[in-house]
Every structure is written in structure tokens, then in C-alpha cells.
C-alpha positions as CSV (number, residue, x, y, z in Angstrom):
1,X,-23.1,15.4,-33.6
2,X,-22.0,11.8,-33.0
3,X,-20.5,11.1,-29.8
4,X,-16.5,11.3,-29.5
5,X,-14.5,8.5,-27.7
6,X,-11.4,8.2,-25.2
7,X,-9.9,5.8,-25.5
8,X,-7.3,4.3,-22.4
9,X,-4.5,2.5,-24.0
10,X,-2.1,0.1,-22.1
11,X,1.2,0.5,-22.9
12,X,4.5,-2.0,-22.2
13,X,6.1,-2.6,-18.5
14,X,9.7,-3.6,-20.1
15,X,11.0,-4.8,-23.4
16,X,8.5,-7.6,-24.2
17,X,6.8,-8.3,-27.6
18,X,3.5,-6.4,-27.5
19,X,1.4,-9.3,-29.3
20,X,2.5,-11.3,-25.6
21,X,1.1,-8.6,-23.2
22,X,-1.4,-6.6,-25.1
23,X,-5.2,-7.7,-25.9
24,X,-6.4,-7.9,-29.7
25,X,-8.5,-4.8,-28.7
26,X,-5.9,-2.6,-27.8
27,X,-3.7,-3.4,-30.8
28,X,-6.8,-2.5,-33.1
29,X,-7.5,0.6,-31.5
30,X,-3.5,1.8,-32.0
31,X,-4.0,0.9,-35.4
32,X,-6.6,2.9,-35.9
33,X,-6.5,6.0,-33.7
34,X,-4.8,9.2,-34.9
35,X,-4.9,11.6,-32.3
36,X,-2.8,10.7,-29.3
37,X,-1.8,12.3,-25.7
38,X,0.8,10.5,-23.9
39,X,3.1,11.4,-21.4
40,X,6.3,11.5,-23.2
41,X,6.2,11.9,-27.6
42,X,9.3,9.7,-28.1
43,X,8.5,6.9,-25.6
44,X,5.0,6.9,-27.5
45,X,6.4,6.7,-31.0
46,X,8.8,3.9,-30.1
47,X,5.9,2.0,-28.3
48,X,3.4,2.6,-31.6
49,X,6.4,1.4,-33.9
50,X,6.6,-1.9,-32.1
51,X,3.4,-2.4,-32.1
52,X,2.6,-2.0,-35.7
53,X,5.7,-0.9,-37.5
54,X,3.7,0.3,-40.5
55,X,2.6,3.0,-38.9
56,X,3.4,6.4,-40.6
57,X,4.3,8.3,-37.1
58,X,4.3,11.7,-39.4
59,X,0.5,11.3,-39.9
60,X,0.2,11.3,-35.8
61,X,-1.0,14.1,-33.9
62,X,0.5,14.0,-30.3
63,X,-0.5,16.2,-27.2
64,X,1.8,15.9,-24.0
65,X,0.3,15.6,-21.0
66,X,2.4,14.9,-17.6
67,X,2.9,16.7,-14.2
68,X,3.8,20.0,-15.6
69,X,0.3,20.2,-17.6
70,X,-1.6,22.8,-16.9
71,X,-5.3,22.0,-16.5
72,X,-6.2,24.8,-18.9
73,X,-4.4,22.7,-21.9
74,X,-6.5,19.7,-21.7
75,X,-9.7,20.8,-23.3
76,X,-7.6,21.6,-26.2
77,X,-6.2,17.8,-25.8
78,X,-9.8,16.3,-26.2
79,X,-10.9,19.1,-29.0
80,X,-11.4,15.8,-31.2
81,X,-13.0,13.7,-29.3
82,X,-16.3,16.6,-28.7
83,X,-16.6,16.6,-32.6
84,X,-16.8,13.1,-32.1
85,X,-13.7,11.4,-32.9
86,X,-11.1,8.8,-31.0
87,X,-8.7,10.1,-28.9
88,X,-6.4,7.8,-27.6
89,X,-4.5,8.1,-24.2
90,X,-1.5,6.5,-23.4
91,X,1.0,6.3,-20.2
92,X,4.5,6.2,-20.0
93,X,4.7,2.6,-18.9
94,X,1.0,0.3,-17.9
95,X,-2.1,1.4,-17.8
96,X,-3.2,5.3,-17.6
97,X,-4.9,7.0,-14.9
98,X,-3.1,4.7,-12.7
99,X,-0.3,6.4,-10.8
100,X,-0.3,8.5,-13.8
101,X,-1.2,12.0,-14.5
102,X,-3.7,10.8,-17.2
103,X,-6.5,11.2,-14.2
104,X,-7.2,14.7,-14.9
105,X,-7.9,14.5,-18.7
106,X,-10.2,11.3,-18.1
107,X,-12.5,13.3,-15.1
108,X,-12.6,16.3,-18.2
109,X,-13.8,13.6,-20.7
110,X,-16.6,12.6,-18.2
111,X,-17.5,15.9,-17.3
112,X,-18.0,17.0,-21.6
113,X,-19.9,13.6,-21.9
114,X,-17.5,11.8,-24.0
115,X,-17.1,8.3,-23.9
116,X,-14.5,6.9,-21.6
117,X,-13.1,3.7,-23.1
118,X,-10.5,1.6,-20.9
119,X,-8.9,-1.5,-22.2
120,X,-7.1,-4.2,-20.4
121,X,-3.4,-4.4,-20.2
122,X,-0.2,-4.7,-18.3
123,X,-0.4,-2.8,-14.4
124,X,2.9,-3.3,-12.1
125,X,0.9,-2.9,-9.3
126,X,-1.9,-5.0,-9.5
127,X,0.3,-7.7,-11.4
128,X,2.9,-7.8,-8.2
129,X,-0.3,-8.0,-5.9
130,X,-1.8,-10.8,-7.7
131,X,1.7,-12.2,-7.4
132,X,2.6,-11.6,-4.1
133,X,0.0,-14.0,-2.5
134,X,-1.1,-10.9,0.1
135,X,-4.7,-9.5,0.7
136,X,-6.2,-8.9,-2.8
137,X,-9.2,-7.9,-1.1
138,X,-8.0,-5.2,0.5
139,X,-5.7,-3.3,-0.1
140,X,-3.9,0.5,-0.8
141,X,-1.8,2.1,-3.4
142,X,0.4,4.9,-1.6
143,X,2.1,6.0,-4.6
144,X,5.8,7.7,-3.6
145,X,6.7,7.9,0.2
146,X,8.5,11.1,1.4
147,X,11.8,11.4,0.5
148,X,13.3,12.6,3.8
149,X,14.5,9.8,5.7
150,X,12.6,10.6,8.9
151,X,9.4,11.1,7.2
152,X,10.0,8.1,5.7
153,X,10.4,6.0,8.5
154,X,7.2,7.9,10.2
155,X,5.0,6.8,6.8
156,X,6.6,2.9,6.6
157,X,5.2,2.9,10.1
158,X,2.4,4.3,9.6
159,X,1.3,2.2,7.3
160,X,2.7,-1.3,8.6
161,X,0.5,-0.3,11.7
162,X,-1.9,-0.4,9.6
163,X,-1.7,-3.3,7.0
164,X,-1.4,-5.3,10.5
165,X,-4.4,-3.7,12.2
166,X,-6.7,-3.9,8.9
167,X,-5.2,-6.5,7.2
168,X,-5.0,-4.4,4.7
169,X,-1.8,-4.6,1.7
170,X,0.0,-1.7,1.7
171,X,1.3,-0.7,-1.9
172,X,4.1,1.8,-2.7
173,X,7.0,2.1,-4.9
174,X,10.0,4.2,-5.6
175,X,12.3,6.1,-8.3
176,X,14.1,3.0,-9.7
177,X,17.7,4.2,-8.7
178,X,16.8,4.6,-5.5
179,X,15.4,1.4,-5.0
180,X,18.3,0.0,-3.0
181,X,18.2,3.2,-0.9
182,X,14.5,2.6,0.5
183,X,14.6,-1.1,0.3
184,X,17.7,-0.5,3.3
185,X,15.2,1.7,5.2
186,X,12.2,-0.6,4.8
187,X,14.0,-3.7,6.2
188,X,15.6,-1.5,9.1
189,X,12.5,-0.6,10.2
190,X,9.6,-2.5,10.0
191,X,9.1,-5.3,12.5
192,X,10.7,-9.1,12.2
193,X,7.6,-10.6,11.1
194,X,6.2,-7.9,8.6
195,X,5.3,-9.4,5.4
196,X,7.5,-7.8,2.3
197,X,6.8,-8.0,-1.3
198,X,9.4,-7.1,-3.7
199,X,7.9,-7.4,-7.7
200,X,11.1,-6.3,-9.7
201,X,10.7,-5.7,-13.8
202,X,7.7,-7.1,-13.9
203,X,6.8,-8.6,-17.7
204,X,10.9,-8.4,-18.9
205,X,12.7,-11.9,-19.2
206,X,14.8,-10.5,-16.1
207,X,11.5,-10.3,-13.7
208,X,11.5,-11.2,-10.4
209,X,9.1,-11.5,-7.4
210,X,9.2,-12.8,-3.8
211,X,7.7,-12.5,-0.7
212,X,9.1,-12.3,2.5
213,X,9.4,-11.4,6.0
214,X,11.4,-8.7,6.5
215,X,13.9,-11.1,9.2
216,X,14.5,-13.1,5.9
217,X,15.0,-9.8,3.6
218,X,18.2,-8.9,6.0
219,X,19.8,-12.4,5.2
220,X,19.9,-11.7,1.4
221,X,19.4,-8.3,0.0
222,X,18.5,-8.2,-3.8
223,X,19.5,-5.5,-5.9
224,X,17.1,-3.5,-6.9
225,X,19.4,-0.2,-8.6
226,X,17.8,0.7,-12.0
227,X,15.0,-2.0,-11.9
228,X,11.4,-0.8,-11.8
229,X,9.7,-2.4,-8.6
230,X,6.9,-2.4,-6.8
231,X,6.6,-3.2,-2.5
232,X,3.8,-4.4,-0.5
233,X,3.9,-4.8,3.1
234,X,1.0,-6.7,5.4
């Protein structure tokens, strides 16, 4: 039985023309795969019509898989790919298996002995690193912090003490509408001289990205409501 393939697709950041942001690779392989699982069916569609608007969505097979997936449904999900056909898996927004819940089905590929197939394509986070001119050598992704307040001052801490011990960037991000909410928290309480990267829309004609201390922040706060953004501190 030949060998079945999973394939990781790149998907957009913002609104940008796909043919700007996406390798020749990844366009071919859209073209080409039938079987899809992707976060979210109608972002997917949208994505696959602007890259190729030829393509006959009905002829599509779709599996969603996102933080309400059970793990039992994914060996259903890569039922094509162990009778050796493409399967191609696609995020919500950048690249999947990173801050996305496409981990799981990737570690069941491996495990079956399919082949794992990442291409290269847009990532906030390691776009606003390479942008924000701190330590690309090393470095954190902390994904969400907590929500309460408190604990959210305890973890900014927490990991300032850190990026300033280590030297290490210290990655995190936030639900876009309430960006505002813990970019007030971050700049009243980290330390004067903290190092503070805001990437906002990163790839959309609206994208923005500077580097700070956090004394300079406080003299002009950005607005950040509804944008997707990432923040490093060192």
C-alpha cells in the first residue's frame, strides 16, 4: 500500500493576495488536495476560493478539527491518508500545529507512519520576533496568559523575571478585543526599562510593529481593539 501524506498548509494572517504570502508549493498542493481538516469549514472555503477561485468547493471533503475535538474523531480525519492519499491540514489563520489545535492530528500521523509534510508560510509569531529586533536565539511562546487580573500580573512577572535573567524573549498574545485591556496591564506593571514588542496585523496593508520600553509605551498608547497582535517582552 503506497504511503499516505499530511500535508501542513499555511493559511493567510489578514486580507492580503495569497500569490504575495504563500510559496509556489503550497498553492500547488491546495490545488491539488481533496480531503481537508481545518479549524473552521467556512473560513477554509473562503481561503481556498481566493487562492484558486476555480475550485469546485462541492467536490471538497472537510473534517473540523478545533478545541472541542475529541481525540477519538481524528483517526477518522486521517482515514485517507493510511490508504495512502493527501490529506491536507489547514489553521484558522498561519501556520498549523502552531498555537493551533492541529498538534494532536499531526503526533497521530506520526504515530500511523504517515508522512508529515510542512510547508513554509505566514506565522505572527515568529514574523513579529524576526521584527522586533529581540533575542531570536532564545526565546518562548506562552500562548494566552490568565485572564484574572491578579494571575495576570503574577505571570507578566513571572516571565519579565525571566526574559531579564535568561535573556530570553518572552512571547504571548491575546483575544484581539481585549488587546487594549492587557496592553494597560502589561505597561502598569512591568519595570521602566522592560523591552516591549507590539506586532499588530501583521501581513494587512494596516500592519504595524514597534519596539519599546515600556516608560516610552505610557507616553503613547496604540490601539490595539479588534487587531490581531502579538507581544514580546525581554
Amino acid at each position: 500500500m503506497p504511503q499516505g501524506i499530511l500535508v501542513l498548509i499555511p493559511t493567510l494572517l489578514s486580507e492580503s493576495n495569497p500569490a504575495d504570502v504563500l510559496p509556489d508549493l503550497a498553492i500547488q498542493y491546495i490545488n491539488s488536495i481533496k480531503n481537508f481538516v481545518v479549524e473552521d469549514i467556512k473560513t477554509a472555503r473562503r481561503f481556498l476560493k481566493k487562492v484558486n477561485k476555480n475550485i469546485v468547493i462541492d467536490d471538497l471533503v472537510f473534517h473540523v478539527l478545533n478545541k472541542h475535538t475529541k481525540y477519538e474523531e481524528l483517526d477518522f480525519m486521517l482515514h485517507d491518508a493510511t490508504i495512502g492519499n493527501t490529506v491536507g491540514l489547514m489553521s484558522e489563520a498561519g501556520l498549523p500545529g502552531v498555537a493551533d489545535p492541529g498538534s494532536n492530528l499531526v503526533a497521530l500521523a506520526h504515530a500511523k507512519g504517515i508522512i508529515v509534510k510542512p510547508l513554509a508560510g505566514p506565522s505572527s509569531i515568529f514574523m513579529a520576533l524576526m521584527a522586533s529586533g529581540l533575542n531570536g536565539q532564545s526565546f518562548a511562546f506562552n500562548g494566552y496568559l490568565p485572564r484574572d487580573e491578579n494571575n495576570c500580573r503574577k505571570t507578566l512577572l513571572m516571565l519579565e523575571s525571566r526574559a531579564h535573567k535568561e535573556s530570553q524573549s518572552q512571547i504571548f498574545m491575546e483575544t484581539p478585543y481585549r488587546n487594549n485591556r492587557i496592553f494597560d496591564i502589561i505597561i502598569s506593571t512591568l519595570k521602566p526599562e522592560t523591552k516591549l514588542c507590539v506586532a499588530s496585523d501583521i501581513s494587512a496593508v494596516s500592519e504595524s510593529i514597534f519596539t519599546k520600553k515600556i516608560k516610552d509605551w505610557k507616553k503613547q498608547k496604540p490601539d490595539l481593539n479588534k487587531r490581531p497582535s502579538i507581544f514580546i517582552i525581554q
